[in-house]
C-alpha positions in Angstrom: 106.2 -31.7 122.2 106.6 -32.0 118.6 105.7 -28.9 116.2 104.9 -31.6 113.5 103.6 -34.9 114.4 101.3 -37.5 112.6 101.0 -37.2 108.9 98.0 -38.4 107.6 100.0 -39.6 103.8 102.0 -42.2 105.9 100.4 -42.8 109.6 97.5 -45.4 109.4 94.9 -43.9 110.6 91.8 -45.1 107.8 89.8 -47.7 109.0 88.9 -50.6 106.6 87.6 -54.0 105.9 88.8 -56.8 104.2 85.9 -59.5 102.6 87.1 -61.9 105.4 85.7 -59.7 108.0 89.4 -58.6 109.1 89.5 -54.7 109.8 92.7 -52.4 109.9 93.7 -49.2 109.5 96.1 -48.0 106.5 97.7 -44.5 105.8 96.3 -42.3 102.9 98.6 -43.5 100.3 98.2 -46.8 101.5 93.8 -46.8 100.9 94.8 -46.1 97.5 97.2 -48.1 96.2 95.4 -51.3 98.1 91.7 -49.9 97.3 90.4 -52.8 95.3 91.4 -55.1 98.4 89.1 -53.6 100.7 85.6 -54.4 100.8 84.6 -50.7 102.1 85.7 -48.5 104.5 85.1 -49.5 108.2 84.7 -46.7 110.9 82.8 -46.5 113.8 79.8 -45.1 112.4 78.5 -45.0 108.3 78.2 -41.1 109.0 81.9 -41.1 109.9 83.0 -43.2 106.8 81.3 -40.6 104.8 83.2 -37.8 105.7 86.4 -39.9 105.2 85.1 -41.4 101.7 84.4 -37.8 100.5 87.9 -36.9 101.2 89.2 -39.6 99.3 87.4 -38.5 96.9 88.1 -35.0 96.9 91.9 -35.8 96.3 91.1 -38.2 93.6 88.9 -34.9 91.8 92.2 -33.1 92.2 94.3 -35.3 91.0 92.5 -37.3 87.6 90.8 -34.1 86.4 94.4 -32.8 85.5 96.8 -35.9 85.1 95.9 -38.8 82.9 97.0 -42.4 84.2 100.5 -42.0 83.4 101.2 -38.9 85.2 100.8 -36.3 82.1 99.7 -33.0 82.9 96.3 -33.4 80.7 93.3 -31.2 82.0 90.0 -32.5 80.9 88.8 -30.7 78.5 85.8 -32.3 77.2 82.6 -34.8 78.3 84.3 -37.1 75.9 87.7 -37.1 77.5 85.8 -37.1 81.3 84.0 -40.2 80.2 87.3 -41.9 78.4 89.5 -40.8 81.2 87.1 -42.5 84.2 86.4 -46.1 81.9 90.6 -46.2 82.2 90.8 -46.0 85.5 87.5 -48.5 85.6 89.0 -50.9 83.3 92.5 -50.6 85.6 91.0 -52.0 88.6 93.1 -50.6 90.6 94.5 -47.0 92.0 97.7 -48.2 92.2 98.9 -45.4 90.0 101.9 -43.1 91.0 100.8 -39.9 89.9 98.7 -39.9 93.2 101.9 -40.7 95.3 103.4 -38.0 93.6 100.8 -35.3 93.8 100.7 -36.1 97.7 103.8 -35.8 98.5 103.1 -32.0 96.9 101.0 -31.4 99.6 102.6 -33.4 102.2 103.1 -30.6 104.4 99.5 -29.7 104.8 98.7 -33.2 106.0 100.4 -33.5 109.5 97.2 -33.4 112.0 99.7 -30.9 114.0 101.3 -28.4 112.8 102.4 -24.8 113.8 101.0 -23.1 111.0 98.9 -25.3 108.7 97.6 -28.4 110.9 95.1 -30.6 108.8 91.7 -29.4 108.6 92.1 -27.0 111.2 93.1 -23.8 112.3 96.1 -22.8 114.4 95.9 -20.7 117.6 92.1 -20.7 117.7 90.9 -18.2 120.5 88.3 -17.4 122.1 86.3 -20.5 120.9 83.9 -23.0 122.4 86.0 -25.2 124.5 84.5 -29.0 123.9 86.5 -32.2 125.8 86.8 -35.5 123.3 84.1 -36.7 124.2 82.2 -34.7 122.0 84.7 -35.2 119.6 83.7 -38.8 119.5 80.4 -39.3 117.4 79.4 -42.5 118.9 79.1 -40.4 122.7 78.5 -36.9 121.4 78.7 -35.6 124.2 78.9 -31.7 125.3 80.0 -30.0 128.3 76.4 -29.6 129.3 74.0 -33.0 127.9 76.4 -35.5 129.5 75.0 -39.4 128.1 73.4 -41.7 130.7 75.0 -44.9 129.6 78.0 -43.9 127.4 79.4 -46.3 124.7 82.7 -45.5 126.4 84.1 -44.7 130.1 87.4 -43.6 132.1 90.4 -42.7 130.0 88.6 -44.1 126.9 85.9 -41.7 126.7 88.1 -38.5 127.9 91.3 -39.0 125.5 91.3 -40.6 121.8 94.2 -42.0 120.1 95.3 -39.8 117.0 94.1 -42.2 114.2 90.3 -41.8 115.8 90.7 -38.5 116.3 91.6 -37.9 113.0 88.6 -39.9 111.8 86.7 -37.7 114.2 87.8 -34.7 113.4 86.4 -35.2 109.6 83.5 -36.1 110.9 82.9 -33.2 113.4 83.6 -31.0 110.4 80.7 -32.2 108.3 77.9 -33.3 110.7 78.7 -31.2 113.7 75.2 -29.4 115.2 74.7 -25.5 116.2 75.8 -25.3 119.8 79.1 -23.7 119.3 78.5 -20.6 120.3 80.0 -17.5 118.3 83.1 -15.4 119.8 81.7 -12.5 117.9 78.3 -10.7 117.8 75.3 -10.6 114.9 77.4 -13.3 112.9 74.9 -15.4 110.9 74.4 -19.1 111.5 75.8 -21.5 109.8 73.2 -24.0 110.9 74.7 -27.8 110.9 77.6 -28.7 109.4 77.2 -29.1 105.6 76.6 -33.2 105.3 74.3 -32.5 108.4 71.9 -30.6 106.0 71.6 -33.3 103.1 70.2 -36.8 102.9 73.1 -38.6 101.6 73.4 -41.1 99.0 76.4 -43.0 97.8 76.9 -45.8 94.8 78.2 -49.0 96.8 80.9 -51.0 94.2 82.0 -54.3 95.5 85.2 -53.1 96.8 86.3 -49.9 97.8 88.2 -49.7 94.7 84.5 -49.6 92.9 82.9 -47.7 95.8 85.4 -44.5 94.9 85.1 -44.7 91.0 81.2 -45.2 91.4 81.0 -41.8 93.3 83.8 -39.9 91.3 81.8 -38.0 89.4 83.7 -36.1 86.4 80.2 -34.0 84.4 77.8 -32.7 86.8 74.6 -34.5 87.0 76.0 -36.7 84.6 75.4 -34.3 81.8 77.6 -32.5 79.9 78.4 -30.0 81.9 82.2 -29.9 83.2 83.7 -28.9 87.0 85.8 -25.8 87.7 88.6 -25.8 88.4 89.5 -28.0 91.4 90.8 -26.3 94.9 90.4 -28.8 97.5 91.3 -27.0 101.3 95.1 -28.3 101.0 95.9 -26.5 97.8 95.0 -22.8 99.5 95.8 -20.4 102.6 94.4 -21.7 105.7 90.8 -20.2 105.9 90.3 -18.8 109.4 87.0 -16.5 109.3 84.3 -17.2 111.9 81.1 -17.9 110.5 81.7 -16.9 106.9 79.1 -17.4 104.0 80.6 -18.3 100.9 79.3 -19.3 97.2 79.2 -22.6 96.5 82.3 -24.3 95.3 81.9 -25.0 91.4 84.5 -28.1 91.4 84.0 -31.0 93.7 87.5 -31.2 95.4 86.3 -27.8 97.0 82.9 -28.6 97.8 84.2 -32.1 99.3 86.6 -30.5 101.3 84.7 -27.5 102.7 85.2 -26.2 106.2 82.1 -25.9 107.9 84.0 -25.4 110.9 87.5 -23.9 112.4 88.7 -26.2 114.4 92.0 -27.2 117.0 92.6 -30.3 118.4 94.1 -30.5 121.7 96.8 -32.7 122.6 98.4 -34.7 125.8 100.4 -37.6 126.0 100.2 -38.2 122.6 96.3 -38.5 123.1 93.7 -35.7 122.1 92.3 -34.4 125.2 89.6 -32.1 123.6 89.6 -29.4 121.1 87.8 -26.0 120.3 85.4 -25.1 117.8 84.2 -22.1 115.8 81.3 -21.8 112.8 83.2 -22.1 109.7 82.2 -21.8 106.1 78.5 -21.8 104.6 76.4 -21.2 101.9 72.6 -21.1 100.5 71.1 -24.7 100.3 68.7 -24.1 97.5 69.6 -25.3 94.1 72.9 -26.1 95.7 73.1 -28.6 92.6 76.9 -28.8 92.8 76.3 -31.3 95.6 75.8 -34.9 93.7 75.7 -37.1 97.3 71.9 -35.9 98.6 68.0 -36.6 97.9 66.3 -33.3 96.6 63.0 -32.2 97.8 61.0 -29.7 95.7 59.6 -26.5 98.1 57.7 -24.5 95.6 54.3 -23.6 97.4 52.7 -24.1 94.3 52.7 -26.7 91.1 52.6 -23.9 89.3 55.7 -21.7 90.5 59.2 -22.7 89.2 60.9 -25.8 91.2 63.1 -24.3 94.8 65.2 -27.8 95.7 66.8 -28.0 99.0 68.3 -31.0 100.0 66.2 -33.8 101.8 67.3 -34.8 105.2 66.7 -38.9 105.1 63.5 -40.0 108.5 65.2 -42.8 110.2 61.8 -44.4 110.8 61.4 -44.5 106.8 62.8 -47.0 104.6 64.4 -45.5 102.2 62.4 -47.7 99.3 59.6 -45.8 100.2 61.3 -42.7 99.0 62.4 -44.1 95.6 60.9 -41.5 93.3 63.3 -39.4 94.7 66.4 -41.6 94.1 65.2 -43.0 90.6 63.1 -40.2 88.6 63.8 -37.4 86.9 60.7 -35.4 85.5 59.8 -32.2 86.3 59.4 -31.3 89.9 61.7 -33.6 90.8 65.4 -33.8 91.0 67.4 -37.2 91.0 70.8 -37.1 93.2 73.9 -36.5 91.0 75.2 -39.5 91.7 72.2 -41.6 90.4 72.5 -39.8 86.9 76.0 -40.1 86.8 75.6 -43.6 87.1 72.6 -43.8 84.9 75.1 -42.0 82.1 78.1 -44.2 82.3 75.2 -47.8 82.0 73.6 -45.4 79.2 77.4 -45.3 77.7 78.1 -48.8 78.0 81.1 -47.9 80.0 80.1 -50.5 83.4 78.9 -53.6 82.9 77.1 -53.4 86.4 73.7 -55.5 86.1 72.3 -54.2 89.6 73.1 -50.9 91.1 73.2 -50.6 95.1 72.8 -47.0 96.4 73.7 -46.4 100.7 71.6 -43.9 102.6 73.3 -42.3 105.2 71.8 -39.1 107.8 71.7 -37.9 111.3 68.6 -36.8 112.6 68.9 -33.5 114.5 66.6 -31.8 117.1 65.7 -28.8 118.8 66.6 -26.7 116.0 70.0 -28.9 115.0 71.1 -28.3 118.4 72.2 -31.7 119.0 72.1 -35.4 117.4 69.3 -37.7 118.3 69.8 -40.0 115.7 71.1 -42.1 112.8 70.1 -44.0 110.2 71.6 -45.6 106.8 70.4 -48.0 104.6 70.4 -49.8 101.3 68.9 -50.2 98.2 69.5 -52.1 95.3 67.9 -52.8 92.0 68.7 -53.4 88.2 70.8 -51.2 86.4 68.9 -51.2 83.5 66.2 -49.3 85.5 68.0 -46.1 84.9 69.0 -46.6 81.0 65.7 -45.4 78.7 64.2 -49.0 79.0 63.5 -48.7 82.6 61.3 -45.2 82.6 58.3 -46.8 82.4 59.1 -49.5 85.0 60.2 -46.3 87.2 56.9 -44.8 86.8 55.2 -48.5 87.5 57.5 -48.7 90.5 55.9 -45.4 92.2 52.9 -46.4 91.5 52.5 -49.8 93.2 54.8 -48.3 96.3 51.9 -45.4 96.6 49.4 -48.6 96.7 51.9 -50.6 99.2 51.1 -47.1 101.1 47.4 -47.1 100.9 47.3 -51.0 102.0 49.6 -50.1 104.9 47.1 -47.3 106.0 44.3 -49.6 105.8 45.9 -51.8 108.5 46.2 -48.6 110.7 42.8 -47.7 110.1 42.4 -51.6 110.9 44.3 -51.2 114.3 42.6 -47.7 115.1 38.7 -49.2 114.6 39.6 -52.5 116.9 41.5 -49.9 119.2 38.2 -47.7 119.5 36.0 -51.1 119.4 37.9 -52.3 123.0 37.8 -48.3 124.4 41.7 -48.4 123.9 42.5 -44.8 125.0 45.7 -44.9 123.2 44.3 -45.2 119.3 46.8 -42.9 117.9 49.6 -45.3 119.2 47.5 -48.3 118.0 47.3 -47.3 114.5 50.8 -45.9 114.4 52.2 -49.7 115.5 50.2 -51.1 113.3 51.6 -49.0 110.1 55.1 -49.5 111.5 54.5 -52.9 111.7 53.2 -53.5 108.2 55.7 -51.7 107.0 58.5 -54.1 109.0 57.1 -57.4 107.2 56.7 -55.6 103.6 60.7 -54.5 104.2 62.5 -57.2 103.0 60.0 -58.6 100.4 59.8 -55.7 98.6 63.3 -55.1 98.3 63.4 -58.6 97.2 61.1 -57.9 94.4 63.2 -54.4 93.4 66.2 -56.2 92.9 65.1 -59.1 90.7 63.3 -56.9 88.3 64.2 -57.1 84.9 63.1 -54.1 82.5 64.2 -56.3 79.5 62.8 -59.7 80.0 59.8 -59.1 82.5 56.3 -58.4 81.7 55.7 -55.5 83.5 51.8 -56.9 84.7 52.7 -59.9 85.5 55.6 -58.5 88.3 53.4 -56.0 89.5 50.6 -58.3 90.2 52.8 -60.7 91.9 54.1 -58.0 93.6 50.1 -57.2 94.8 49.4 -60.3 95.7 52.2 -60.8 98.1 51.6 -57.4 99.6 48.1 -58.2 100.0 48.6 -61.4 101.9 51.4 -60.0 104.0 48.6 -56.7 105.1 45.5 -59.3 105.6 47.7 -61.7 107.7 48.7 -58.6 109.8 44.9 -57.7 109.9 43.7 -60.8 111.0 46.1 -61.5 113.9 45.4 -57.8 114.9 41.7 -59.0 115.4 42.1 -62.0 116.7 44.7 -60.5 119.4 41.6 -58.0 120.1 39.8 -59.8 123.2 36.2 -59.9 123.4 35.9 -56.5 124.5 36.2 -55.8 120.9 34.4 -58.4 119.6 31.4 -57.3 121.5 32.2 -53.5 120.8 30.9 -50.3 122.0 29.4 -47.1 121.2 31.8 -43.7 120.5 31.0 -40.3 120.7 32.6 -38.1 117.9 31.6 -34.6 116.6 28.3 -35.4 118.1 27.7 -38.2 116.5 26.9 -42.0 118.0 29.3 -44.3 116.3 29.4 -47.9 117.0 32.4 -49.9 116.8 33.1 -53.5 116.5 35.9 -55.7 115.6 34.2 -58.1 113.2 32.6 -54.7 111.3 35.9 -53.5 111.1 37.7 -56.7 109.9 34.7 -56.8 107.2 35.7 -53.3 106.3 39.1 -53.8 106.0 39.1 -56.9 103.9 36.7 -54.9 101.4 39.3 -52.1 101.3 42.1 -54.4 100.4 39.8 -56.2 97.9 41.7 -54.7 94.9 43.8 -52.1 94.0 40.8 -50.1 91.9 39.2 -50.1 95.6 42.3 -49.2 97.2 42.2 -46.0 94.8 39.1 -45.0 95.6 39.0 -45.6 99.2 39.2 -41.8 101.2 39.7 -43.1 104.7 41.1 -40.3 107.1 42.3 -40.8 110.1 
């Protein structure tokens, strides 16, 4: 068996997309020099092109922060010279530019996925670890040695071996997202908890190419401000780390912070197929005010207005679209923190340096349970709306747009409260569930509307009354419609209603009462406001 086998600068092993629909994967060196071909990149799961994206990124950090286009040693040095540097590669449109080639080949020896001293992303001669087979390695079965999957995506040799290019996919992946049941070979270690990209609610800028996709999310000032990066030391450029379980600060430069270990890990290989692999905590650190991190939504925990702002990052609810959420993508007041990647954007359309009219952002996050001991779930999705929304012009309409979704939210409760009245009216023992469907529902036929809406607003030509009303009015005939098939779906049960016993009191319930109520509440959106319905 080969000490050295598989380098990662020459195999293919990336998988991508072309506009056409065609997929293929391409070597490292390849992705780059052909990035504006591809329409993104194309793994089996959003979570898993992440973890591939941010390495891509990570080498790009390493490379353009200290070598201008042509390959001079040139640190940057200023905002001025970040900003100039990233509008030339911008106005390139293309990576196609040696000086990557060349810094790879550097490194080239710490890219073979085996090697006897230095094997990519992992550590040699791990002992003494949890033992795992590949089909945990593969996200799409996650599967452990003890929570085997009913009806596996895979079977036979497919599910117990993987071919090097997915396990190399995998193996990226398993180092960012991978969940706490490793156990630790040592005693009274602290827990790392999930693996770092686990623990945030991701959020990427989505170009029209991949090309666009990396410049978009290369961000050269921190929150694009003025402040510059350390200097960069992505995992290639340094000793191979091999502590179990170690907290560390966090990384000051993005090639780091991109590249970070969260676990040890050793693939195992037969056949020229990886058979499993073992697994060890690896490298962690505090996730409040972890601001170095410009891919994740930001939740404020302070306890009170009044004490100073504690951000932590803010895991994305699969059963939420993310619109609903937009304060936290879009503003930036006090008590609330935009992602890094927004205002890095938001500074290069403030500097005139993209020409971009619409911006599209990608939500990506697994859901975790029993105390991240395992994945239950995944969810990604997209959101796009006018650039101009995050240049000075738009901070009104930002402000506008949070209010109308909080009234979007107060109609969609009124259809729950709707659904729960009716439920009650028919001696539905489920009401809970009634009202919960009904919300999930409204929510399902707002979905695309809305985003509709988003995306065609214009903060320089639009009268900011006339889209919102338009934007009420459709909202309001999308709820009423749901309203009044949920009553007419009632039976006469409901119709004729019946008496309910709660905290004592006699209350009597009827459909056509609660219809009445309902289209009273949705009159207007000063009654909305003023409306305290609890459930």
């Amino acid at each position: 068996m080969k000490e050295k086998e598989f380098n990662l600068l020459n195999e293919p092993w990336i998988a991508v997309i072309k506009h056409n629909g065609q997929k293929e994967e391409v070597s490292l060196v390849t992705v780059f020099e052909r990035a504006h071909e591809w329409k993104r990149l194309a793994g089996e799961m959003d979570s898993q092109d992440i973890a591939v994206l941010r390495l891509l990124l990570a080498i790009l950090h390493a490379v353009f922060s200290r070598y201008d286009l042509s390959g001079k040693f040139e640190p940057i040095k200023s905002p001025s010279e970040a900003l100039w540097r990233w509008k030339s590669l911008w106005d390139k449109r293309t990576l196609d530019v040696p000086i990557i080639n060349e810094y790879l080949n550097m490194y080239s020896d710490r890219f073979w996925l085996f090697h006897p001293e230095a094997p990519f992303y992992q550590v040699p001669n791990l002992e003494n670890a949890t033992e795992y087979t590949a089909a945990k390695l593969n996200g799409i079965l996650s599967e452990s040695n003890n929570k085997l999957r009913l009806f596996p995506q895979r079977s036979g040799d497919e599910k117990t071996a993987l071919s090097y290019p997915e396990a190399a996919r995998w193996l990226l992946y398993i180092n960012s997202f991978d969940d706490t049941s490793a156990k630790p070979k040592e005693k009274g270690l602290p827990s790392p908890g999930a693996g770092w990209l686990g623990k945030l609610g991701l959020i990427i800028a989505v170009g029209d190419n991949l090309f666009e996709t990396l410049l978009l999310n290369m961000i050269f000032l921190k929150d694009g401000l003025n402040e510059l990066w350390g200097k960069e030391s992505p995992i290639w450029e340094n000793p191979v780390r091999t502590g179990e379980r170690v907290e560390i600060s966090i990384p000051d430069n993005p090639s780091e912070l991109l590249t970070i270990q969260s676990r040890r890990l050793l693939l195992k290989r037969l056949d020229e197929k990886i058979i499993g692999f073992s697994l060890l905590g690896g490298e962690f650190f505090q996730k409040e005010n972890a601001f170095a991190e410009q891919m994740t939504v930001w939740k404020n925990t302070a306890k009170k207005e009044s004490d100073s702002p504690v951000y932590q990052p803010k895991r994305h609810d699969p059963a939420r679209q993310i619109w609903r959420d937009f304060s936290t993508i879009a503003v930036q007041r006090q008590g609330k923190q935009r992602p890094g990647v927004v205002s890095w954007i938001a500074r290069l359309k403030a500097e005139n340096i993209i020409p971009l009219s619409l911006f599209r952002f990608q939500t990506v996050s697994l859901k975790y349970a029993d105390k991240d001991f395992f994945v239950e779930d995944l969810s990604s999705d997209m959101i796009a709306f006018s650039s101009d929304l995050l240049t000075y012009l738009g901070n009104e309409w930002l402000s506008r747009i949070v209010d109308e979704i909080e009234i979007t939210d107060r109609l969609v409760q009124q259809v729950g409260i709707l659904a729960q009245n009716v439920a009650k009216a028919k001696g539905d023992i489920n009401v809970r569930n009634c009202r919960d469907f009904a919300k999930q529902q409204g929510y399902y036929r707002l979905d695309l509307p809305f985003r509709k809406w988003l995306s065609k607003i214009d903060p320089i030509n639009d009268e900011m009354n006339d889209v919102c009303n338009e934007w009420w009015e459709e909202e309001r005939r999308i709820i009423r419609r749901l309203g009044n098939e949920l009553v007419e779906q009632a039976g006469v049960k409901a119709f004729i209603g019946r008496i309910v016993i709660e905290n004592g009191k006699e209350n009597r319930y009827a459909a056509p009462k609660a219809f009445n109520r309902f289209l009273y509440n949705t009159a207007s959106q000063e009654v909305l406001k003023l409306k305290g319905d609890k459930y």
